[in-house]
C-alpha positions as CSV (number, residue, x, y, z in Angstrom):
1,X,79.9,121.6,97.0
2,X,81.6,118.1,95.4
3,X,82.6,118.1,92.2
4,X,81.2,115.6,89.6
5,X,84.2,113.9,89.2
6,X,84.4,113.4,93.3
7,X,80.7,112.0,93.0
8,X,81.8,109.6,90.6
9,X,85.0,108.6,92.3
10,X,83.3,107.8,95.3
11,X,80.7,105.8,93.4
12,X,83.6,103.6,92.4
13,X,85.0,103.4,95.6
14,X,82.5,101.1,96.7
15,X,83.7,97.6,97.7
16,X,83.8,95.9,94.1
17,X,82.4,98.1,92.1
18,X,85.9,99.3,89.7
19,X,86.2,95.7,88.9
20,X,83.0,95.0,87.3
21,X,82.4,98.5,85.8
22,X,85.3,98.6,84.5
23,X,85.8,95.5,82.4
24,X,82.1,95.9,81.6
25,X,83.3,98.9,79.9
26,X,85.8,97.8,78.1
27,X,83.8,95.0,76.5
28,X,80.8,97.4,75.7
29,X,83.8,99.3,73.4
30,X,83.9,96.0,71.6
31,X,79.7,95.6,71.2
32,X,80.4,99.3,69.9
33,X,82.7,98.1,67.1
34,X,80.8,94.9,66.3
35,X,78.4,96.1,63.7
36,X,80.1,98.6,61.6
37,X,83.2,95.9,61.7
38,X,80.9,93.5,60.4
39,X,80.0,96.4,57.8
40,X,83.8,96.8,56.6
41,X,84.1,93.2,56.4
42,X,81.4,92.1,54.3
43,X,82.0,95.1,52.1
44,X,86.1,94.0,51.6
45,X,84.7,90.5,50.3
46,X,81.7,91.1,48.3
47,X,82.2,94.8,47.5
48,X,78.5,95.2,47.7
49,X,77.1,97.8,50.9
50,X,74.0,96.0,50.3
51,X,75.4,92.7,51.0
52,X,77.0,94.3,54.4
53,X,74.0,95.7,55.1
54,X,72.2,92.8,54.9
55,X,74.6,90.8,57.2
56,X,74.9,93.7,59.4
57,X,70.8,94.0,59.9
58,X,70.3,90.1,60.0
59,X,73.2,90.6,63.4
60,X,71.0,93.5,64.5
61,X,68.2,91.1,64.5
62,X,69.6,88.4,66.2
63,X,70.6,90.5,69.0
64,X,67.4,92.0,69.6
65,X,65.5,88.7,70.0
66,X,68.7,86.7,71.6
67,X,69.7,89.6,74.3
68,X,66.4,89.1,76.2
69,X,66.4,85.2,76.7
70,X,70.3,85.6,77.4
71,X,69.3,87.7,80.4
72,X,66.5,85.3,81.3
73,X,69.3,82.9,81.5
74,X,71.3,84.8,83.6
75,X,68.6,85.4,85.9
76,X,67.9,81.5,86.7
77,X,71.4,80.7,86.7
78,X,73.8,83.6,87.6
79,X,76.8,85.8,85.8
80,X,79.5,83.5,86.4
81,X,77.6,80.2,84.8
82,X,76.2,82.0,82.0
83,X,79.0,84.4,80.5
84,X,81.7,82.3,80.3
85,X,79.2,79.6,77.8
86,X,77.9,82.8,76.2
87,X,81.6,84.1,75.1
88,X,83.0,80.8,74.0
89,X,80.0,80.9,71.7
90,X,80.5,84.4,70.9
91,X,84.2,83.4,69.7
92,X,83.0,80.6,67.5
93,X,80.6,82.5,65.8
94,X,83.2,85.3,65.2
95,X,85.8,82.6,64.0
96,X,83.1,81.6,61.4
97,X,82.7,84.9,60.4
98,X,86.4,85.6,59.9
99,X,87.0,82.7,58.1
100,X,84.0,82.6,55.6
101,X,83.3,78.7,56.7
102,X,79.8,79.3,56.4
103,X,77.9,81.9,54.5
104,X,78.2,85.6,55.7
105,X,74.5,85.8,57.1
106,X,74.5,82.9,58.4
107,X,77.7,83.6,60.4
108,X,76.6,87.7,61.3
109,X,73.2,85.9,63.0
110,X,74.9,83.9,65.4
111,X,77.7,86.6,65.9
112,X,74.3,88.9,66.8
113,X,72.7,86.1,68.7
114,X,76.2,85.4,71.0
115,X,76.7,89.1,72.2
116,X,76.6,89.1,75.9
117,X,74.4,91.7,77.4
118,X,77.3,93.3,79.4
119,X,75.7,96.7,80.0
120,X,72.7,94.9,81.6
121,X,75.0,92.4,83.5
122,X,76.9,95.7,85.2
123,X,73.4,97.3,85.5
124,X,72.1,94.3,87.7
125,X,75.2,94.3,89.7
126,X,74.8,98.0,90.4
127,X,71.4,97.2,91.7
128,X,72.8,94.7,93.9
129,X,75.7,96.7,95.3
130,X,73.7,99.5,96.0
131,X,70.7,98.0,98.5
132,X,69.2,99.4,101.0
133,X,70.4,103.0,102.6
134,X,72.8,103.2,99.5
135,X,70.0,102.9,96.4
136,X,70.0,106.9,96.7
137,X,73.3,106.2,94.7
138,X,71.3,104.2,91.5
139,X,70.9,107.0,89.5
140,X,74.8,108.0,89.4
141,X,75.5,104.4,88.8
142,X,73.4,104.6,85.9
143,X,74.2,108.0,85.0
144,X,77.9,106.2,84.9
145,X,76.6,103.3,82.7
146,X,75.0,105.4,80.5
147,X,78.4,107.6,79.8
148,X,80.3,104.0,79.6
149,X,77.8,103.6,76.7
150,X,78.1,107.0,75.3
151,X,82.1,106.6,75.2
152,X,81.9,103.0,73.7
153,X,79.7,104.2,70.9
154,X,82.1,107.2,70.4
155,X,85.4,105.4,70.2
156,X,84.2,101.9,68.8
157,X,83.1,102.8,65.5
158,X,85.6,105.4,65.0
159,X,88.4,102.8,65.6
160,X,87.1,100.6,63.1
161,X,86.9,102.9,60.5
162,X,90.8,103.8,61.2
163,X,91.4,99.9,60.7
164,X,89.5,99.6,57.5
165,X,90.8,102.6,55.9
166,X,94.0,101.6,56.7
167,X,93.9,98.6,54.4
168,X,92.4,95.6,57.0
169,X,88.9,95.5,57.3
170,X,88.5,92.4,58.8
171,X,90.6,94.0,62.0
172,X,87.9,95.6,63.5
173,X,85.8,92.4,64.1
174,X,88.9,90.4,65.6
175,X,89.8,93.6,67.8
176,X,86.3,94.0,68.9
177,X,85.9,90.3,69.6
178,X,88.7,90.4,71.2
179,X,87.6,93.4,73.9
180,X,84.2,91.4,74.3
181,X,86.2,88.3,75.0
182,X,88.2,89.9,77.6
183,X,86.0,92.5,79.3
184,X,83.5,89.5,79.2
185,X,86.2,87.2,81.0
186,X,87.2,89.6,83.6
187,X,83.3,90.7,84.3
188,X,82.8,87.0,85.1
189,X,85.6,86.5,87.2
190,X,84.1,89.1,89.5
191,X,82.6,87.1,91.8
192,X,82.0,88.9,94.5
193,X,79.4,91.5,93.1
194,X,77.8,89.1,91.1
195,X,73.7,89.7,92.2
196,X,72.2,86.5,94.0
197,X,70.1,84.1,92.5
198,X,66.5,83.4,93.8
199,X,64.5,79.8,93.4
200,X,62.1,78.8,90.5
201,X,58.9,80.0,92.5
202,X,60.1,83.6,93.1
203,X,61.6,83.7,89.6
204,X,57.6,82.4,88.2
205,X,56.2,85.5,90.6
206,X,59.0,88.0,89.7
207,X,57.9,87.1,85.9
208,X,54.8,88.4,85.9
209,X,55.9,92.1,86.7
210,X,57.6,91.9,82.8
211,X,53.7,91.8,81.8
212,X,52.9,94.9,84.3
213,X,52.1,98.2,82.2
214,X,55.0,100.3,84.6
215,X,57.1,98.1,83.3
216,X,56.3,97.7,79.6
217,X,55.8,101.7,79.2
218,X,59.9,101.8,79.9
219,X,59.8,99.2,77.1
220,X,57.4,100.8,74.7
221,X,59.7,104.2,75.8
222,X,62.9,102.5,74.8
223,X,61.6,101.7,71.4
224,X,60.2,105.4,70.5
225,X,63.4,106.6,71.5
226,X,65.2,103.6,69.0
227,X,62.8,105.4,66.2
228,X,64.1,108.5,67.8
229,X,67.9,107.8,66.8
230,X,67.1,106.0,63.7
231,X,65.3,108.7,61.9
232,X,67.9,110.9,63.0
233,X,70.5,109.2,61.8
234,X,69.1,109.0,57.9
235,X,67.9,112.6,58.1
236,X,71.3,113.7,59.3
237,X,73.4,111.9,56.4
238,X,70.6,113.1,54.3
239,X,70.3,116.7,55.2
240,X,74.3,116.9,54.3
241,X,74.5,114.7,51.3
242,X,71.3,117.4,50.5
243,X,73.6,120.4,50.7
244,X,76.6,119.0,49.0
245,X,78.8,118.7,51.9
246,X,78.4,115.0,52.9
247,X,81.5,115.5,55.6
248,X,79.4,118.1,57.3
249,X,77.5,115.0,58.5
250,X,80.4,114.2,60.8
251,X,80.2,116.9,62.4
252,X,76.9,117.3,63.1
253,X,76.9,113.3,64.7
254,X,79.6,115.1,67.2
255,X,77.6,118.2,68.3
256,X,74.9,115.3,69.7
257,X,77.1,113.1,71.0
258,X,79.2,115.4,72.8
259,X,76.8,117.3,74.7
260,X,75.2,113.7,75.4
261,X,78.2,113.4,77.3
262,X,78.0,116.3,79.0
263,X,74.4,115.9,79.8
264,X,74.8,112.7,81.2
265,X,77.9,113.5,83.2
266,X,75.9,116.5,84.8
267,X,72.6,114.9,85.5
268,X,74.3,111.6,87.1
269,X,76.3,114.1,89.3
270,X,73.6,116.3,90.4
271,X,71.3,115.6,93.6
272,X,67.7,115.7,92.2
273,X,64.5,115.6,94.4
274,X,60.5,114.6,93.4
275,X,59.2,111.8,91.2
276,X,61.7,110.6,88.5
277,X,58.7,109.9,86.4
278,X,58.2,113.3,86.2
279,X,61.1,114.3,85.4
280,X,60.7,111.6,82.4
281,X,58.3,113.0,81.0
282,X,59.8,116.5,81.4
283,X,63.2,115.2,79.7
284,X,60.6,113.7,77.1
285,X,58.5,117.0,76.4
286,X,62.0,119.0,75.7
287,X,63.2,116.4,73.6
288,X,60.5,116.9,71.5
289,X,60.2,120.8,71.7
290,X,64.3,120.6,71.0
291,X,63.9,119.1,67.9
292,X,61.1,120.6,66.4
293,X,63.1,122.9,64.8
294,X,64.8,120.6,62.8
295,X,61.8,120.4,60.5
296,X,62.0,123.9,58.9
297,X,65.9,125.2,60.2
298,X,68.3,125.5,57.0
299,X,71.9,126.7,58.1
300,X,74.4,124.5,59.5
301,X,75.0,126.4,62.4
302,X,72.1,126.3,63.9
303,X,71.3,122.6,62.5
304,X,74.9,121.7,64.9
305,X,73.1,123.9,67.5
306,X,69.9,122.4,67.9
307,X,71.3,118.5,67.2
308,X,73.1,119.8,70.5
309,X,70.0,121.1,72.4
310,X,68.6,117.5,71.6
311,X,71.6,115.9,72.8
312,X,71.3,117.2,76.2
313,X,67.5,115.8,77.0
314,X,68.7,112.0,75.4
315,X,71.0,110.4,78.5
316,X,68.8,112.2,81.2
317,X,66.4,109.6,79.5
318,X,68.2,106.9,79.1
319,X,69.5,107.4,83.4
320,X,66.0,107.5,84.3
321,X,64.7,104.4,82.0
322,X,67.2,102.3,84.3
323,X,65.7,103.9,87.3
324,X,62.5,103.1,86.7
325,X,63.1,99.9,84.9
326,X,64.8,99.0,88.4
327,X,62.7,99.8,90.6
328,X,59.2,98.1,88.2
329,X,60.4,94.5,88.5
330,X,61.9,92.2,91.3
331,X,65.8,91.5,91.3
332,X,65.0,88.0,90.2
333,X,64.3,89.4,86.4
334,X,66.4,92.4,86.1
335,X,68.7,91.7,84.2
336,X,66.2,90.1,81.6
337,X,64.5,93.7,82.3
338,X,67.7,95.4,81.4
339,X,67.7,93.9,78.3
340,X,64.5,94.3,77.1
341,X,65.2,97.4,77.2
342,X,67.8,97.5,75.2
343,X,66.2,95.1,72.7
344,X,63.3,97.6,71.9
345,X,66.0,100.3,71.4
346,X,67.4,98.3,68.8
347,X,64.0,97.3,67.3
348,X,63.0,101.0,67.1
349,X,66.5,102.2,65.3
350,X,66.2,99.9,62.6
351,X,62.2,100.2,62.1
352,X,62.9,103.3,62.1
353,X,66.3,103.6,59.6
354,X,63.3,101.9,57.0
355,X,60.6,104.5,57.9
356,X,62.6,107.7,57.7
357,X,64.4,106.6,54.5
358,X,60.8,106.2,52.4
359,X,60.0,109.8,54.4
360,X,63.5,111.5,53.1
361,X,62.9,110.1,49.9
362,X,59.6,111.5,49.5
363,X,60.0,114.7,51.0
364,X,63.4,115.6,51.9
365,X,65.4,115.9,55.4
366,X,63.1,118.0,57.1
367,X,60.6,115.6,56.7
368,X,62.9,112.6,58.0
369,X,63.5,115.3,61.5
370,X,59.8,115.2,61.4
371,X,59.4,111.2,62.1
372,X,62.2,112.3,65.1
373,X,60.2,114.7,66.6
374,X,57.3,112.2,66.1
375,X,59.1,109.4,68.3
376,X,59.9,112.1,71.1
377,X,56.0,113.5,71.3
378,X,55.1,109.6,71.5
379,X,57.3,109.1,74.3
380,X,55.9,112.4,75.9
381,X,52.5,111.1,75.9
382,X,53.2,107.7,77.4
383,X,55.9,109.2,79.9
384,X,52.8,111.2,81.1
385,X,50.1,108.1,81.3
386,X,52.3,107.0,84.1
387,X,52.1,110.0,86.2
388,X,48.4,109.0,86.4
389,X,49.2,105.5,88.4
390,X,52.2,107.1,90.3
391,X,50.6,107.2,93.6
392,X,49.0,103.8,93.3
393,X,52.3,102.2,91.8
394,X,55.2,103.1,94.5
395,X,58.5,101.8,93.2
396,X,60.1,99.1,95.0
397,X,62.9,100.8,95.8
398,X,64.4,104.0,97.4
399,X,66.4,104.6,94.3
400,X,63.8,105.7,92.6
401,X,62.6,108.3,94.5
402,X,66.5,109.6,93.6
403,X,67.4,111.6,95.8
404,X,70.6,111.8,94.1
405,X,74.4,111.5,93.7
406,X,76.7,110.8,97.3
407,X,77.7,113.6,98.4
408,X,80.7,113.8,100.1
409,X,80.1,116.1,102.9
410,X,76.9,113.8,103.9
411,X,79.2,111.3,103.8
412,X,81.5,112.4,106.9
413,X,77.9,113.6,108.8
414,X,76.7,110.1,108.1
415,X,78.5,107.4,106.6
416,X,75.8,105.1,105.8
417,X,74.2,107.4,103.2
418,X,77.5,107.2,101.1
419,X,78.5,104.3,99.0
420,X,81.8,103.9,101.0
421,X,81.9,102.4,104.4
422,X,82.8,103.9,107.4
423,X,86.1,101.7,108.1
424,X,89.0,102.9,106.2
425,X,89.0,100.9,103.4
426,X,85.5,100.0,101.2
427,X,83.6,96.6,102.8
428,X,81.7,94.6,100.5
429,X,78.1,94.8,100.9
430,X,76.5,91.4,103.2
């Protein structure tokens, strides 16, 4: 049996694929860093976190509402036109923010409303390289996007705060434009991979399946699992600050984030049969049933030990809310799709920062976990009103049936099921 880290490798050994991913990946490091730099800067200038947290939100904001009409542009006109206008606006509304030329909301706005969408941009090419016999591969390539993601978020913030304390807080905003700017660059100079672009009449079509309810229940999904992270996130910080030991909050962050690693790495690697809808609402269900005992558990240990039961059910999630996002609309609006997606997600974590904080404040920690478990039972129910249209709503495309990871020993019994072609050296897909 293949390894995970031979699936993977020959996931990237498709034609093209290394040299989007990767700079993608690189840039997403810098989207990681943006916010919390933003946080540190602020903070150095007006010594006020409410000031930063202000600026921070209203580039939170922006984001949200830009991301999705970024991605409509995309679709209509393609990567290459798009990114490069997108990045040079990025860079002036960073330069503004660096130099205080105009007030520090106004600047953090149009730093939120520049950032390029490069997760969706790689998603959409994914989708594009992997057609046909090869969309069996989708969920790995998502499964790979998502642990991009989970890597970015890991190392971005934590690099920041290494510049800051070390005396230059405004650092971490030039180094993460700076990885935005170049990952950005190098993603557009991709040509090659870059998904083609359909006329005005299919685009008008495609549009409609944005309103279609398979489609907005991945939206309304992304958003309960937003309110998901941002209720654990205040009751976290508040269950240590609670017990006196507000470093133990650290800690706890890593026992999530770690096994969300892990159990991304695992699912995208593993060859998985049946409806991924199902298995939605199955990675929903124990979600919820995972955290539930954060509402009345007291000891550290097992607080760590259940955070990292929940961390397990999160990518599985996040994989299949691509999948399914993929294969609910036409190619000519993924990538405003994609982003929707990720719009919602934001929406949710900082509704959801507000709710839990009035919750914490009027009933302690447990009851902040309680607004968690909340999201995740809301995202149970919904995941399962779509296995009631499942048979009536095929997907579009074989990748969501997800039949799995390439295997490598298919691949010498039949070369067309594996993303590399048979000649001796990757081909790039017609």
């Amino acid at each position: 049996m293949p390894s995970a880290s031979t699936n993977y490798r020959l996931l990237l050994r498709t034609s093209g694929a290394a040299a989007f991913f990767l700079p993608a990946a690189v840039g997403r490091v810098g989207i990681a860093m943006t916010g919390i730099g933003i946080v540190w800067l602020v903070h150095s200038r007006t010594g006020s976190y409410a000031a930063a947290g202000l600026v921070t939100g209203g580039f939170a904001v922006a984001d949200a509402v830009a991301g999705p009409q970024i991605g409509r542009l995309v679709d209509r006109f393609g990567q290459t036109q798009v990114l490069p206008c997108a990045l040079g606006a990025h860079a002036g509304a960073v330069a503004l923010l660096l130099t205080g030329a105009v007030p520090d909301l106004v600047a953090g706005v149009l730093v939120g409303a520049t950032l390029p969408q490069l997760g969706a941009l790689s998603a959409a090419r994914w989708s594009a390289l992997l057609s046909g016999e090869r969309a069996a591969a989708l969920p790995t390539a998502f499964a790979l996007e998502a642990l991009a993601n989970g890597v970015s978020y890991l190392a971005g913030p934590a690099l920041v705060g290494v510049l800051g304390a070390a005396g230059h807080p405004g650092a971490g905003v030039l180094l993460a434009a700076a990885l935005v700017l170049g990952g950005g660059l190098a993603l557009a100079a991709q040509r090659r991979t870059v998904p083609p672009l359909t006329g005005r009449a299919e685009r008008r079509n495609a549009g409609r399946a944005l309103l279609r309810a398979a489609f907005l229940r991945q939206v309304g999904l992304g958003l309960g699992l937003g309110v998901f992270f941002g209720a654990m996130q205040v009751s976290i910080s508040a269950y240590a600050v609670g017990r006196g030991t507000p470093d133990m909050a650290a800690l706890l962050y890593s026992a999530s984030n770690c096994t969300n690693l892990v159990g991304g790495w695992a699912y995208g690697a593993g060859r998985h049969g049946g409806s991924p809808r199902r298995r939605q609402a199955a990675a929903a269900a124990c979600l919820a049933l995972a955290a539930l005992p954060l509402t009345f558990l007291d000891a550290p240990l097992a607080v760590g030990a259940t955070l990292a039961l929940t961390g397990l059910a999160v990518p599985v999630l996040l994989i299949l809310a691509s999948v399914l996002t993929e294969s609910a609309v036409p190619p000519a609006v993924l990538t405003q799709a994609f982003t929707w997606g990720n719009s919602a997600s934001a929406a949710g974590i900082a509704g959801a920062a507000a709710l839990a904080g009035r919750v914490v404040d009027a009933g302690g920690a447990h009851a902040g976990f309680g607004v968690a478990v909340g999201a995740a039972s809301a995202m149970t129910v919904l995941a399962l009103s779509g296995l009631r249209g499942s048979s009536t709503n095929a997907p579009k495309r074989s990748a969501s049936t997800e039949t799995a990871a390439p295997n490598p020993a298919d691949a010498r019994r039949d070369p067309s099921t594996s993303p590399r072609a048979p000649s001796p050296r990757p081909t790039e897909r017609p």
